[in-house]
C-alpha positions in Angstrom: -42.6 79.2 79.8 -45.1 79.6 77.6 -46.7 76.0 78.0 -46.2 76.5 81.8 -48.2 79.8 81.3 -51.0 77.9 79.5 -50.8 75.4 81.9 -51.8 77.5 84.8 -54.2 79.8 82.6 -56.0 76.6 81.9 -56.5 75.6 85.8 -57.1 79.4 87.0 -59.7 78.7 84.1 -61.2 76.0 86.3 -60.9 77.4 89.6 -60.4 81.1 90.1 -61.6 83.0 87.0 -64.5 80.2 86.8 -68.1 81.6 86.8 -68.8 80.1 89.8 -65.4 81.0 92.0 -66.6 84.7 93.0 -70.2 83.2 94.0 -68.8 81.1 96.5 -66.3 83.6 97.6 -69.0 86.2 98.2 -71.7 83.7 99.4 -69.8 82.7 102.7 -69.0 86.3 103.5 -73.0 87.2 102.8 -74.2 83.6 104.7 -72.1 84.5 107.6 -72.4 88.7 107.8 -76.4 87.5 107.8 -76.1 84.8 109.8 -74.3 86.7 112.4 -76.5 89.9 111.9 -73.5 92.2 110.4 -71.0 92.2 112.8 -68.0 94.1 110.6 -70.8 96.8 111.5 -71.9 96.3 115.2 -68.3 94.6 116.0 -66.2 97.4 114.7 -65.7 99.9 117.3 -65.5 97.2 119.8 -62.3 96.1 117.3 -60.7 99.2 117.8 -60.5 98.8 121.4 -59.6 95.3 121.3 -56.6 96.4 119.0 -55.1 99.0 121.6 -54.6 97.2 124.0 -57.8 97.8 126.3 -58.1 94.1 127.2 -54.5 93.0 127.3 -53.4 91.0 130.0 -49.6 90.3 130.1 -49.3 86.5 130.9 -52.0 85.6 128.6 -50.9 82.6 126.4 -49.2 84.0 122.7 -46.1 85.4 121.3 -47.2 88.9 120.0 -50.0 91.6 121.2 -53.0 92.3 119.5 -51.6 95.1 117.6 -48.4 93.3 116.6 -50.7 90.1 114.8 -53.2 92.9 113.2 -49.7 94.3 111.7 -48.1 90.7 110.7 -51.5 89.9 108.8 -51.7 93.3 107.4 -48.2 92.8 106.3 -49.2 89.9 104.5 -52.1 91.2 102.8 -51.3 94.8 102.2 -48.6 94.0 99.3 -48.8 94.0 95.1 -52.4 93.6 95.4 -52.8 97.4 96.8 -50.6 98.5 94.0 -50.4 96.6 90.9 -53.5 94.2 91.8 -55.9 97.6 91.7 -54.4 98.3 88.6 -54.5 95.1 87.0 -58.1 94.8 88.0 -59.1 98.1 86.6 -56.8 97.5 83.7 -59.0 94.5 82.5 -62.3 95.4 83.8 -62.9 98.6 84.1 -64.0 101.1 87.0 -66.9 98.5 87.3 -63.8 96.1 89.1 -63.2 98.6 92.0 -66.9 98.0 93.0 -66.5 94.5 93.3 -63.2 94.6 94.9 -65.2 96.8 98.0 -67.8 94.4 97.9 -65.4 91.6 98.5 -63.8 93.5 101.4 -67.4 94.6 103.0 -68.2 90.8 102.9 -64.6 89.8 103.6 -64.4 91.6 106.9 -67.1 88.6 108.1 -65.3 85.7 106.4 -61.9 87.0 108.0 -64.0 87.2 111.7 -65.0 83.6 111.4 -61.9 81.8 110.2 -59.7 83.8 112.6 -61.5 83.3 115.4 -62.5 79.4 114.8 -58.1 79.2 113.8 -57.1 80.9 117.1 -59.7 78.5 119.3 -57.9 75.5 118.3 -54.2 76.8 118.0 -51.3 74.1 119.3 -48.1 74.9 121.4 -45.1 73.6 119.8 -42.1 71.5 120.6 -40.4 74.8 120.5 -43.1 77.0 122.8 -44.2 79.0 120.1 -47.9 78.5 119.0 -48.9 77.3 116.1 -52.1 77.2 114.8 -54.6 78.4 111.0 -57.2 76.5 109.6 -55.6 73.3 109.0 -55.5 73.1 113.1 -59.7 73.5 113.4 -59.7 71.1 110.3 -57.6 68.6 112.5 -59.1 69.1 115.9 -62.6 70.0 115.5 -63.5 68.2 112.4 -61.6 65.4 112.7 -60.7 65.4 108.7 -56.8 65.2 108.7 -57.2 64.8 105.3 -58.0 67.8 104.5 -55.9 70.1 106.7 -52.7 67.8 104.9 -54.5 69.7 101.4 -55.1 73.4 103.2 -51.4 72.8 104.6 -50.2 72.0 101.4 -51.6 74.6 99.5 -50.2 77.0 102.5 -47.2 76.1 100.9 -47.7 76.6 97.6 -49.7 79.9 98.0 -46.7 81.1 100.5 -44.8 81.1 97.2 -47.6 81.9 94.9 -49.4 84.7 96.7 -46.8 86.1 99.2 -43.1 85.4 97.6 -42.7 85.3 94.1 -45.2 88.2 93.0 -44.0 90.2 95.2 -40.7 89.7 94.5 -41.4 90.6 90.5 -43.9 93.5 91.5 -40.3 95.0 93.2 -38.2 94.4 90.7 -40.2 95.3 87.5 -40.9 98.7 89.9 -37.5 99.3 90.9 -36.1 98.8 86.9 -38.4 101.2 85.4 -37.7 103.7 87.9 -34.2 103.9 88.7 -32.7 101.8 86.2 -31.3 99.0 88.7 -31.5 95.3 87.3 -33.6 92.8 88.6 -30.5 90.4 89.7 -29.3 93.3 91.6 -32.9 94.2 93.4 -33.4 90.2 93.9 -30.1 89.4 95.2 -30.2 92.1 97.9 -33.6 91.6 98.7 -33.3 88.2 99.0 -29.8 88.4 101.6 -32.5 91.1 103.6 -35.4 88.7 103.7 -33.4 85.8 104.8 -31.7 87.6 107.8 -35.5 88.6 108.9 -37.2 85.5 108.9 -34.3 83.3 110.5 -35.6 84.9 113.8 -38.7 83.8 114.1 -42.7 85.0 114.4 -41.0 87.8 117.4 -38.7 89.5 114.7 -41.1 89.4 112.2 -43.8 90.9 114.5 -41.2 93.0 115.4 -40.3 94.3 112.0 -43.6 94.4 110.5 -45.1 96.5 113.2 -42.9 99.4 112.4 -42.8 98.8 108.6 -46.5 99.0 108.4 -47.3 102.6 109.7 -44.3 103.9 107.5 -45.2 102.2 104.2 -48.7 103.3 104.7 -47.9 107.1 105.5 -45.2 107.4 102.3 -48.1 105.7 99.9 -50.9 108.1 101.5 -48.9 111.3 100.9 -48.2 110.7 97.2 -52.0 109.5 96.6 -53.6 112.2 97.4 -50.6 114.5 95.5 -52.7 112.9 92.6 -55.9 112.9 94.0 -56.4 117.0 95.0 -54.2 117.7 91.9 -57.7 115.8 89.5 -59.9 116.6 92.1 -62.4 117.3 89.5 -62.1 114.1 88.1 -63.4 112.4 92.0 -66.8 112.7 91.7 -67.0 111.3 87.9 -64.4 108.8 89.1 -66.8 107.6 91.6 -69.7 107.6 89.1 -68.5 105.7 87.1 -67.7 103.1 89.3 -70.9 102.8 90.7 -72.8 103.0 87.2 -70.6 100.5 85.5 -71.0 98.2 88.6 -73.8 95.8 87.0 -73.3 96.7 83.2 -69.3 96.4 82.6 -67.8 99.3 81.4 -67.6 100.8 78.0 -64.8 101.5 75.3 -63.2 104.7 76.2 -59.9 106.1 75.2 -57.2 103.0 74.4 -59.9 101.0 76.8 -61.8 98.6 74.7 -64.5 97.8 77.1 -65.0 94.7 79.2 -68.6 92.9 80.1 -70.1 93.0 83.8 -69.1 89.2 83.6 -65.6 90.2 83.1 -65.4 93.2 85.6 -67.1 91.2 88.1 -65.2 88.2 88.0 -61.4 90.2 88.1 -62.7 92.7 90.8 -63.6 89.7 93.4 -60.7 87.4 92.1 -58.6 90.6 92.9 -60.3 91.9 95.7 -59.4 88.5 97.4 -55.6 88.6 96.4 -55.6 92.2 98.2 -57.5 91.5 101.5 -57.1 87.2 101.4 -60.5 87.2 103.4 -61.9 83.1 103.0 -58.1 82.8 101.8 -57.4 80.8 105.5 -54.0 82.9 105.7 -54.2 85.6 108.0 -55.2 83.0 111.1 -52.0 82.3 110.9 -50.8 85.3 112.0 -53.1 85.8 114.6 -52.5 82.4 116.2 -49.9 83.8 118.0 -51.6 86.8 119.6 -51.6 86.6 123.2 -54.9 86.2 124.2 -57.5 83.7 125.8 -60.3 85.0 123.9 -60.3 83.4 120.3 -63.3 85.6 119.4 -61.4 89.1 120.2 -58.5 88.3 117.8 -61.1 87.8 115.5 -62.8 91.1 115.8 -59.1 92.9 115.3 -59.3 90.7 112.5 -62.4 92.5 110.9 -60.5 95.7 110.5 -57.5 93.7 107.9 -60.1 94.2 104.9 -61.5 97.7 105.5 -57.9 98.8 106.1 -56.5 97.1 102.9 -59.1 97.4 100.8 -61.7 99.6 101.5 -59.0 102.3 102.2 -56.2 101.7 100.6 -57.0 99.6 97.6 -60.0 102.3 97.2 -57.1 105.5 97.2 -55.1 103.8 95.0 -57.8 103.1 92.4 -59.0 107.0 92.5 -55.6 107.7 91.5 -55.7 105.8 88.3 -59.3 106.9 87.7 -59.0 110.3 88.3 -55.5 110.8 86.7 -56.7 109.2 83.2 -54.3 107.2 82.4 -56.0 103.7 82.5 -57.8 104.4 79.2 -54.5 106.0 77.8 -51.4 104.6 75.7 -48.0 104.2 77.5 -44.7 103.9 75.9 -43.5 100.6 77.5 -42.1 97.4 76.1 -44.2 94.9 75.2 -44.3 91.2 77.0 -44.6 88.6 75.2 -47.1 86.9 76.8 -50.0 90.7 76.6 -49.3 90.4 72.8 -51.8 88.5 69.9 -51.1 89.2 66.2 -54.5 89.2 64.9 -55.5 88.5 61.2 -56.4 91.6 59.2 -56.3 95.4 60.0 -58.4 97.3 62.7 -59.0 100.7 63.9 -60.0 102.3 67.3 -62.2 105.5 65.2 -64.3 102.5 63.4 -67.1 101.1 65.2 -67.6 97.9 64.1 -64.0 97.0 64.0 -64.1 98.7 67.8 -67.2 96.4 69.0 -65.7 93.1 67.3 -62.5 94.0 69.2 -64.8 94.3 72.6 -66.6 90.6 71.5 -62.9 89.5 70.9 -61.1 90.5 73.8 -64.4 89.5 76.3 -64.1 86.4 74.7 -68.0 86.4 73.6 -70.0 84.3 70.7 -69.9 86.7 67.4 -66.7 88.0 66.8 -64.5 86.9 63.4 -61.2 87.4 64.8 -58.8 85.1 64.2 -54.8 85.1 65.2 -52.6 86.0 62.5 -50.2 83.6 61.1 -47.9 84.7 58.6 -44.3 86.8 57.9 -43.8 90.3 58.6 -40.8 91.8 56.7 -39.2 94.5 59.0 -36.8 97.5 58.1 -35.2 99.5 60.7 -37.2 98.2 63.6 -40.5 99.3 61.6 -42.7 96.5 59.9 -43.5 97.4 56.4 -46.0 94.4 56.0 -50.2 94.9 56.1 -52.6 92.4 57.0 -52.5 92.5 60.4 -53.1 94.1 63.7 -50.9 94.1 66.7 -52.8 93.9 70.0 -50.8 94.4 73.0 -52.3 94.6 77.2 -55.7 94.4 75.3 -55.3 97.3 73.3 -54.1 98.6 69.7 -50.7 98.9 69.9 -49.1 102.5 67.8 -45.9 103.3 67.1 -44.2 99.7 67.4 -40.6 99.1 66.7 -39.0 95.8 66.6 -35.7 95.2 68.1 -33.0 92.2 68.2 -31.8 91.2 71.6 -31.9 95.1 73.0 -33.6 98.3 72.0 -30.2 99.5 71.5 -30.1 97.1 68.2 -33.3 97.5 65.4 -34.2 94.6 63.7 -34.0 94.0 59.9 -35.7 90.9 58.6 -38.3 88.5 58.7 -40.3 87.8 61.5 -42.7 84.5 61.3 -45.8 84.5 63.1 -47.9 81.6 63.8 -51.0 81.9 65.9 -50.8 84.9 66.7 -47.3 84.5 68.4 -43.8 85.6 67.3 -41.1 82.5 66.7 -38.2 84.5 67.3 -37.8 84.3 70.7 -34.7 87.3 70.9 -36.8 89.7 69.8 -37.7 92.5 71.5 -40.9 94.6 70.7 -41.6 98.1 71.8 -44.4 100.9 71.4 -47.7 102.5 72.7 -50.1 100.7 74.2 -52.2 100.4 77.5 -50.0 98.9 80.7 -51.1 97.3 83.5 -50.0 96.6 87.2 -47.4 98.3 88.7 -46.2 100.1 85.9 -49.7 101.8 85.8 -50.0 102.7 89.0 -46.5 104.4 88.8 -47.3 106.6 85.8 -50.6 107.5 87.2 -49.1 109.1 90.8 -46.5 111.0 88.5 -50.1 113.1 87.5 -50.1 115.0 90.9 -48.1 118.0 92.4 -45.3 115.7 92.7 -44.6 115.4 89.1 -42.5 112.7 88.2 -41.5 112.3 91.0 -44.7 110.6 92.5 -43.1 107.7 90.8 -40.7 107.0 92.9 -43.3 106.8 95.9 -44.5 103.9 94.4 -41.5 102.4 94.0 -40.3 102.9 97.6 -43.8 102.0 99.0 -43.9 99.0 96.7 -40.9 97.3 98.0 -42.2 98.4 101.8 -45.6 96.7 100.8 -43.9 93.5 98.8 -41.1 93.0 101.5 -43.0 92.9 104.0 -45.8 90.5 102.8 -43.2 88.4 101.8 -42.0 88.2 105.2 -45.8 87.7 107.0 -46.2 84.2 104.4 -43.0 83.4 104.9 -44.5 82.7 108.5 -47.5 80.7 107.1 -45.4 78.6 105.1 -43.6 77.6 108.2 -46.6 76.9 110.1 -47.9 75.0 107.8 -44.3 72.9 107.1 -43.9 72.8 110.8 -47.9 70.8 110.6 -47.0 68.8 108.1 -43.2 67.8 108.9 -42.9 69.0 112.2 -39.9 72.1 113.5 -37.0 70.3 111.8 -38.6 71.1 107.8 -38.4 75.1 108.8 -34.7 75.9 108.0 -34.9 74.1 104.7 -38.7 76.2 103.9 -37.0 79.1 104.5 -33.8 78.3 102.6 -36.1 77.7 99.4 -38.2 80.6 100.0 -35.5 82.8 99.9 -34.0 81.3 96.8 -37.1 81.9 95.1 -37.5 85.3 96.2 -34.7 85.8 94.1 -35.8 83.6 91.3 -38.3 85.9 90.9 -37.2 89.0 90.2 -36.5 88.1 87.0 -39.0 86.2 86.0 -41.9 87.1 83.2 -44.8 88.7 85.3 -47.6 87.3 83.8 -46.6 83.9 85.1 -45.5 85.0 88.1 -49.9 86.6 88.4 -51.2 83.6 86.9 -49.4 81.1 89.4 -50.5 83.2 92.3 -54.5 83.2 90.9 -54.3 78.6 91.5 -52.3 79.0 94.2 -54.7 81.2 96.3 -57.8 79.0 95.3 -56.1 75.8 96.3 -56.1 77.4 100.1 -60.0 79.2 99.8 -61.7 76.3 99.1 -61.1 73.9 102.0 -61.0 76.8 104.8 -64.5 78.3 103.2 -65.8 74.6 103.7 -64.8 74.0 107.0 -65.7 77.3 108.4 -69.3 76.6 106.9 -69.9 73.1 108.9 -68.3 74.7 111.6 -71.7 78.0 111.4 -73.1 76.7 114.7 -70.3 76.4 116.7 -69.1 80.4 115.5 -72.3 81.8 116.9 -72.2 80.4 119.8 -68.7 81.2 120.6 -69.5 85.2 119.5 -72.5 83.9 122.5 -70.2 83.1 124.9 -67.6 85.6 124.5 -70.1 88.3 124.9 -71.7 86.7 127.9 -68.0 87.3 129.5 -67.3 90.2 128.0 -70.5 92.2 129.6 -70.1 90.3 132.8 
């Protein structure tokens, strides 16, 4: 696992956490909100109308209204990324990461206009009479470069298990665990039956079922947020603050926070931003392929509301809890995986400021720090270490109050534990204590700070497996689409048996992995649908044109 975790670590290292990755990203979305003179702005009303049903017309070609694709693709974006993803995000970057995730979303509303509407103008009818149709279609038709709609598709596939299956699977189960004590092969197994019984019927059943999960998962979620949010409502405005101030110069240490660089906070607040809303991602035109309609460029305007919905409101909610309750910058109990904790060489304190700002250098990865990983034996009595020289580092923070245990934390641990690089050999070993936590975890201890009480926990929990469930069953949809491209109707039953297995997988599989999978998988799908909706600039204008020209008739 751990060589598998490197493995995609070193390619999200290439692609999505590169330097130049959130350029791009935003670049398209500012190119094409200029280029098209702002329409999430002048278009958005005009969405709104589009959306309830002002222009239906009942034998237009699709298989779903307006309002049932806006639901599918909201579905499928409005998952783990509105819970854990906001966490995770502020976790490593900062307040400064929520102002980049809205900046994604602003710009994201324009990308999502142009690939939806250039998806849904060259959509196919299939041997079964359902339509068919994403990027890979306009990549196929329009551009003539098969080629590269056989990569898009293919990376459809990956990313339906990457992005839309397997972390949202584990965001459930690691949710479900630590509130109410189920397992994860109990939560994965049933899950998994559900899920299957859902997508066997088709893009109707799934509209059908998403369209009436969405409005409840999003009420239950709302209610508990702002529990938290009147109950620190002092804490808003500072909360807000310090968003927009940190925005350009990272944000400081503060609390068990250690700081993170504008590089850092920019760079995890796009890449995160785009796992919440998927706008460039060439997913949601999937969804939206099938909306009954002969105007391409109207299913693209419902499209512009996916990102302000997702992210600007719900993404934004769910980051003023964890601001304004505090606990991002404090120390959880939790138990520590293996893959958030470093051994480092030598002994460091949070009250000392040079061992605070080599810390900072360290965990920002910048020139000038002198920390190296420990490697070494720790002799352990009673689950405490009684050996110096080191300094446990766990979710990027000093870890306090750590207790080694073997196999369970119902056994302590008495022995000698070797560490080389930083890394414990043992692998039965179970390590437990204060630190920071991150994802889902956080975003559950944060809503238990309102007039709920602890009980705000178990809204996330419930609107976490409404959020996850249901964006697993929107890409299961896209991966089908995009098999059905590739292989034709016959490769759907097997897609679906798969995705269902791994649904299951997992739930109990390490999260990290799970997250850094999902970061390659999502860029292997970006990059060809950003460059095809670029050459294709001219033709998007002039549709918008055209459309207008009818429209105002």
């Amino acid at each position: 696992m751990d060589a598998l975790l490197d493995f995609f670590n070193l390619l999200d290292g290439y692609l999505g956490s590169a330097p130049w990755f959130p350029y791009v990203l935003l670049g398209v979305g500012v190119f094409f909100t200029i280029y098209l003179k702002f329409p999430q702005i002048r278009y958005f009303k005009h969405a709104w109308k589009v959306v309830t049903g002002k222009y239906d017309k009942s034998d237009d070609p699709g298989d779903t209204t307006h309002f049932q694709a806006l639901a599918t693709a909201l579905s499928g974006t409005v998952g783990t990324g509105n819970i854990s993803g906001v966490a995770l995000a502020i976790f490593l970057g900062g307040p400064a990461a929520l102002f980049w995730m809205w900046a994604t979303a602003f710009f994201g509303m324009t990308t999502k206009f142009v690939e939806v509407t250039l998806s849904h103008k060259y959509r196919d009818k299939t041997e079964d009479g359902t339509m068919a149709g994403g990027p890979m279609y306009y990549m196929d038709k329009r551009l003539n470069m098969k080629w590269l709609a056989v990569i898009f598709a293919i990376a459809t596939v990956i990313s339906s298990f990457g992005t839309g299956n397997l972390p949202q699977s584990n965001g459930i189960a690691t949710s479900i665990e630590a509130t109410f004590g189920f397992s994860p092969q109990i939560v994965g197994g049933v899950l998994a039956v559900l899920l299957g019984l859902v997508i066997l019927g088709g893009i109707k059943r799934i509209a059908a079922v998403t369209s009436k999960i969405v409005p409840v998962m999003a009420v239950i979620y709302l209610v508990g947020a702002f529990a938290v949010i009147f109950a620190n409502v002092e804490n808003i405005v500072p909360s807000f603050v310090s968003v927009i101030s940190d925005a350009f110069t990272g944000s400081a240490a503060v609390g068990g926070f250690l700081g993170a660089t504008f590089a850092y906070a920019f760079n995890r607040g796009v890449n995160r931003g785009l796992f919440s809303n998927e706008a460039g991602q060439g997913s949601a035109p999937i969804a939206h392929a099938a909306a009954k309609t002969k105007e391409p460029v109207s299913e693209g305007m419902v499209s512009i509301l996916e990102p302000f919905i997702d992210t600007i409101i719900i993404c934004t909610i769910t980051g003023l809890v964890i601001l304004s309750s505090g606990v991002w910058q404090q120390k959880h109990e939790n138990i520590f995986d293996r893959s958030d904790m470093v051994f480092l060489q030598g002994e460091y304190k949070e009250d000392v400021p040079e061992d605070t700002q080599n810390l900072y250098k360290y965990l920002n990865k910048l020139d000038g720090t002198t920390i190296e990983p420990y490697s070494g034996e720790i002799n352990v009595v009673n689950g405490t270490a009684v050996t110096g020289g080191y300094t446990l580092i766990n979710a990027r923070s000093l870890a306090e109050n750590v207790r080694y245990y073997a196999g369970s934390t119902d056994d302590l641990f008495s022995g000698t534990l070797t560490v080389i690089d930083g890394d414990i050999e043992r692998e039965n070993i179970v390590v437990q204590g204060d630190s920071l936590v991150h994802s889902a975890p956080l975003t559950a201890i944060a809503f238990t700070k309102g007039f709920f009480g602890d009980f705000g926990q178990y809204i996330v929990s419930i609107g976490l497996l409404l959020f996850a469930f249901s964006t697993a069953i929107a890409w299961s949809y896209y991966g089908d689409r995009a098999m059905t491209y590739l292989l034709g109707p016959k490769s759907v039953m097997p897609y679906r048996v798969i995705y269902v297995a791994g649904f299951y997988w997992a739930a109990v599989s390490d999260t990290t992995l799970v997250w850094a999978l999902s970061a390659v998988a999502i860029v292997l799908m970006t990059l060809p649908n950003l460059f095809g909706i670029m050459v294709l600039h001219k033709e998007m204008k002039e549709t918008v044109n055209e459309y207008w020209q009818r429209i105002n008739k």
